[in-house]
Every structure is written in C-alpha cells, then in structure tokens.
Backbone atoms as SQL, in Angstrom:
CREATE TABLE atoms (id INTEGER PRIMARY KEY, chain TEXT, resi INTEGER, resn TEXT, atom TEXT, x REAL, y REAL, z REAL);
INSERT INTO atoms VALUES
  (1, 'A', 1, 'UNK', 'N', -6.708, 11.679, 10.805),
  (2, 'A', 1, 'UNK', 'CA', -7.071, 11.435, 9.406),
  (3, 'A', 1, 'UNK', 'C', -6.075, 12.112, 8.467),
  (4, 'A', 2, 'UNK', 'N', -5.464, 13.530, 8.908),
  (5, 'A', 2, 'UNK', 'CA', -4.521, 14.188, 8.063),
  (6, 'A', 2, 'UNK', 'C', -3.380, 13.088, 7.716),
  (7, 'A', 3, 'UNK', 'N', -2.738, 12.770, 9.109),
  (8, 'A', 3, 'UNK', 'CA', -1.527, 11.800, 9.242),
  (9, 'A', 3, 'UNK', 'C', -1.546, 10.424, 7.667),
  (10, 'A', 4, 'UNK', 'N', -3.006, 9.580, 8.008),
  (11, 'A', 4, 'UNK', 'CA', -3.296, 9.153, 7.112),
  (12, 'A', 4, 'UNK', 'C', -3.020, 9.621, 5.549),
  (13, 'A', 5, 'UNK', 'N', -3.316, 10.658, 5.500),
  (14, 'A', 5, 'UNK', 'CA', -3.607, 11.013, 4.149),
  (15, 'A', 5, 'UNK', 'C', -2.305, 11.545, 3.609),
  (16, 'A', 6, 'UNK', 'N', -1.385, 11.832, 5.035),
  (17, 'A', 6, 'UNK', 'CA', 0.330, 12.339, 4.236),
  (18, 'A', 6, 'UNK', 'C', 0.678, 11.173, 4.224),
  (19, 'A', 7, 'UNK', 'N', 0.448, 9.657, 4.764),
  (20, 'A', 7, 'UNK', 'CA', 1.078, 8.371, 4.077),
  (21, 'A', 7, 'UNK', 'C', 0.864, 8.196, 2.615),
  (22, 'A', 8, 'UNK', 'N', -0.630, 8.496, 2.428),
  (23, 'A', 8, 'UNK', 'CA', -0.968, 7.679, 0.754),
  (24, 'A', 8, 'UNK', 'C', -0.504, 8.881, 0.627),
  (25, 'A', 9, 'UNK', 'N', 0.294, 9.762, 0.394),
  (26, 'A', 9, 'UNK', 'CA', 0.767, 10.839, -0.561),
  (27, 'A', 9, 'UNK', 'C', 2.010, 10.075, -0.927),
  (28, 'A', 10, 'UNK', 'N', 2.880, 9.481, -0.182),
  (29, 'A', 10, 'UNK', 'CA', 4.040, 8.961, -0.147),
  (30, 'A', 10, 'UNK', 'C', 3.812, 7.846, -0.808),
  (31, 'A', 11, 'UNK', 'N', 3.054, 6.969, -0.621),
  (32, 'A', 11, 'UNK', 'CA', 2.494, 5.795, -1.244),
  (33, 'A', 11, 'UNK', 'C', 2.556, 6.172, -2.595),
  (34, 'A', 12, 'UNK', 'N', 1.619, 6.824, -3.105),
  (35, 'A', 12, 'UNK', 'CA', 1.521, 7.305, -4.215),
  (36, 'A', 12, 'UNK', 'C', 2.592, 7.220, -5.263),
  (37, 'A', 13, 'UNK', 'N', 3.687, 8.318, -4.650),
  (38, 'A', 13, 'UNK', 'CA', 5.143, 8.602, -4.935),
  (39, 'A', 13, 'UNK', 'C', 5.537, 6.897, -5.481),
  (40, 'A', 14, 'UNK', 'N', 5.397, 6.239, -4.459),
  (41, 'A', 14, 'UNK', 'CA', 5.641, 4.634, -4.282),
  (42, 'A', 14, 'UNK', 'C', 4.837, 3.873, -5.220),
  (43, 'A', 15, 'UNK', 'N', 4.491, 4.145, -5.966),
  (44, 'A', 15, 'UNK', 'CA', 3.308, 3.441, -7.067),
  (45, 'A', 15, 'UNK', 'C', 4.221, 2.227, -7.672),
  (46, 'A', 16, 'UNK', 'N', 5.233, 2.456, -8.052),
  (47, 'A', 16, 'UNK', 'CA', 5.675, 0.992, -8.493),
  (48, 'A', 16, 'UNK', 'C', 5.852, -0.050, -7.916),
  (49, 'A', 17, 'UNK', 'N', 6.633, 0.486, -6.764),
  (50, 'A', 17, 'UNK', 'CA', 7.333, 0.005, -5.389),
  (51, 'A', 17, 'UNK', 'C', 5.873, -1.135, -4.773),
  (52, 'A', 18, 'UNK', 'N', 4.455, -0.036, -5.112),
  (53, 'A', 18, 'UNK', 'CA', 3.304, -0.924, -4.412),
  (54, 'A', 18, 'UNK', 'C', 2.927, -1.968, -5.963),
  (55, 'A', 19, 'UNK', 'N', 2.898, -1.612, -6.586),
  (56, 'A', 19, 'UNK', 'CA', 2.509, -2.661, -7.580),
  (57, 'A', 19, 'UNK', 'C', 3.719, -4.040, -7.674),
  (58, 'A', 20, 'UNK', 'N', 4.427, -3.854, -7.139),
  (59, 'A', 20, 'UNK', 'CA', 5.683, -5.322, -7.437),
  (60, 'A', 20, 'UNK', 'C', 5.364, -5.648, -5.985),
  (61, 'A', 21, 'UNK', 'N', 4.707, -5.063, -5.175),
  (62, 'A', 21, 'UNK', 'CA', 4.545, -5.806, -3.767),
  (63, 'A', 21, 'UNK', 'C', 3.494, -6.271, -3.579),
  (64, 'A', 22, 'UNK', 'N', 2.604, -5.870, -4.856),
  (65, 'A', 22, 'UNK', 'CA', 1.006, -6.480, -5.013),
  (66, 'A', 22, 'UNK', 'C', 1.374, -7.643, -5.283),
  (67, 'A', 23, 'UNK', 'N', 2.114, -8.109, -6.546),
  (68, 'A', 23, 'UNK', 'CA', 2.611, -9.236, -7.320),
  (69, 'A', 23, 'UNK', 'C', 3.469, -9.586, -5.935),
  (70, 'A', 24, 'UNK', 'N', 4.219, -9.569, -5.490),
  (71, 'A', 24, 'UNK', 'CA', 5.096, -10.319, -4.395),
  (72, 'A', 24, 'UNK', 'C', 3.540, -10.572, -3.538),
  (73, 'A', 25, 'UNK', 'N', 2.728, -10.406, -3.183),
  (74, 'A', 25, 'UNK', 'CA', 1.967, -10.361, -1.813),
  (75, 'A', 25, 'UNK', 'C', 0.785, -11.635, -2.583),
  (76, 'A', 26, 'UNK', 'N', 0.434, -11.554, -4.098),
  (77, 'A', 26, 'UNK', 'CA', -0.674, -12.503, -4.607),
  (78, 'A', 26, 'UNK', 'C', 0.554, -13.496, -4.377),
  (79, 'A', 27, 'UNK', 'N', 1.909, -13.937, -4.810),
  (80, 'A', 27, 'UNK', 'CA', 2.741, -14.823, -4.708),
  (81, 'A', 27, 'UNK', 'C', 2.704, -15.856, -3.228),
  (82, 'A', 28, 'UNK', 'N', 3.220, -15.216, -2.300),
  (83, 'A', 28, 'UNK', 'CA', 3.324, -14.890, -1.022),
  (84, 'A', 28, 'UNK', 'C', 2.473, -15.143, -0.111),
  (85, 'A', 29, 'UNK', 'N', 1.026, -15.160, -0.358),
  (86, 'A', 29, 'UNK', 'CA', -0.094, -14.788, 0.826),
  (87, 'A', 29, 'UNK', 'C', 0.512, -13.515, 1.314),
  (88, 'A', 30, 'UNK', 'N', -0.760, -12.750, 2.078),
  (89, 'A', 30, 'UNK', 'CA', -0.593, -11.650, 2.391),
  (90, 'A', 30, 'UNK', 'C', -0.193, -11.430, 4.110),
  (91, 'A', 31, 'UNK', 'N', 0.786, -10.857, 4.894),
  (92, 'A', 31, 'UNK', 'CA', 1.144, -10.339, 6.044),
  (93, 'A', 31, 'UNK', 'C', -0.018, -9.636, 6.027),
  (94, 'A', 32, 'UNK', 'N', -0.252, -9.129, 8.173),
  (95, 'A', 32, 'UNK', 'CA', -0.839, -8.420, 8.081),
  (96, 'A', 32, 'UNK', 'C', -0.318, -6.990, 7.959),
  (97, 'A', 33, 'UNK', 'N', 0.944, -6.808, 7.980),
  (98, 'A', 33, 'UNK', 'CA', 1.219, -5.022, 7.920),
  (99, 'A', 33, 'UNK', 'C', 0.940, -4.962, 6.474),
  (100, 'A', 34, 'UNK', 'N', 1.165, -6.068, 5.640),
  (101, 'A', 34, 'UNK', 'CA', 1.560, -5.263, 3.494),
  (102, 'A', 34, 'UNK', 'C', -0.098, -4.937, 3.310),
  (103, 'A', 35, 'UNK', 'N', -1.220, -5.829, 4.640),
  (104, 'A', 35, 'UNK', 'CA', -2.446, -5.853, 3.810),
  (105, 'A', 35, 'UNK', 'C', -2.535, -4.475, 4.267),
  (106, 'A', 36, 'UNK', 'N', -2.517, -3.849, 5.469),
  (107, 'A', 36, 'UNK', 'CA', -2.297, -2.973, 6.359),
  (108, 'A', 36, 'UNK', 'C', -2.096, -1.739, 5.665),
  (109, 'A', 37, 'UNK', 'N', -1.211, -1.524, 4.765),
  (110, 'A', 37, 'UNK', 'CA', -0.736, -0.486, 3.792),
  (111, 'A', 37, 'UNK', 'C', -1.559, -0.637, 2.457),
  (112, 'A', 38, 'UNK', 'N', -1.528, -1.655, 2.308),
  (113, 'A', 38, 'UNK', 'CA', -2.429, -2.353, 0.818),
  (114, 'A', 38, 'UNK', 'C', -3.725, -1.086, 1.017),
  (115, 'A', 39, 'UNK', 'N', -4.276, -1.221, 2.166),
  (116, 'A', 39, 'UNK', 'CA', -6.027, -1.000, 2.017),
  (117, 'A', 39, 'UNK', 'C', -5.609, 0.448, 2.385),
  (118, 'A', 40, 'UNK', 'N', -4.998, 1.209, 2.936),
  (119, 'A', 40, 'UNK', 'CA', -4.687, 2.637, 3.462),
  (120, 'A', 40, 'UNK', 'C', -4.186, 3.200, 1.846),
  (121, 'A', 41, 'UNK', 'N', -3.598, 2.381, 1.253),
  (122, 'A', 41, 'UNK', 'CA', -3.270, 2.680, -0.482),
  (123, 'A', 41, 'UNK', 'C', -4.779, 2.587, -0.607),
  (124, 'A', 42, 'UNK', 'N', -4.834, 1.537, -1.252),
  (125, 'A', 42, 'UNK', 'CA', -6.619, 1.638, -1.874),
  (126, 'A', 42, 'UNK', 'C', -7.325, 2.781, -1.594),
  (127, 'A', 43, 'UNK', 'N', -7.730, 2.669, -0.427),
  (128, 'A', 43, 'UNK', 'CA', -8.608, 4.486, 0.151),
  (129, 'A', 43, 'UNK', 'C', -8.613, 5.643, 0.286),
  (130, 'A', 44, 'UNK', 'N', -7.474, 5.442, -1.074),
  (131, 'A', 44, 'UNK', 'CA', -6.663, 7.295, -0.840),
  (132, 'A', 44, 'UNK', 'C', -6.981, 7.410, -2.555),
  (133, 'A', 45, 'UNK', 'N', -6.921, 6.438, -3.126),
  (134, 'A', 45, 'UNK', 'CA', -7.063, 6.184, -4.602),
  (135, 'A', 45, 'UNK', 'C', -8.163, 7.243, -5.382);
C-alpha cells in the first residue's frame, strides 16, 4: 500500500501531464494501463 501511495505522490507532481492525458484518453477510448493509473490517481486524491 506504501509503494502505491509513493506513485500518486509522483502523479501528483504530474497533475498536468494527467489532465492532457484525461483529454487525450476521453478522445481516444481508454487503454487498460492509462485507466490503470487514471483510478490509482483518483484514490490518492
């Protein structure tokens, strides 16, 4: 669970980086790794 929680720290850092990949991913349909990171973002929020 720690491991987890030092990703969304990085994520975080990544806040833009995830918001233009939100917009690329509604464009796009979603992969399963971006949803993969998508929801591990969300649950750290």
């Amino acid at each position: 669970m720690k491991k987890i929680c030092e990703i969304c720290q990085k994520l975080k850092k990544m806040n833009n980086q995830i918001s233009y990949g939100i917009k690329r991913i509604t464009k796009n349909g979603i992969s399963k790794r971006k949803l993969v990171f998508l929801t591990l973002y969300l649950a750290c929020i």
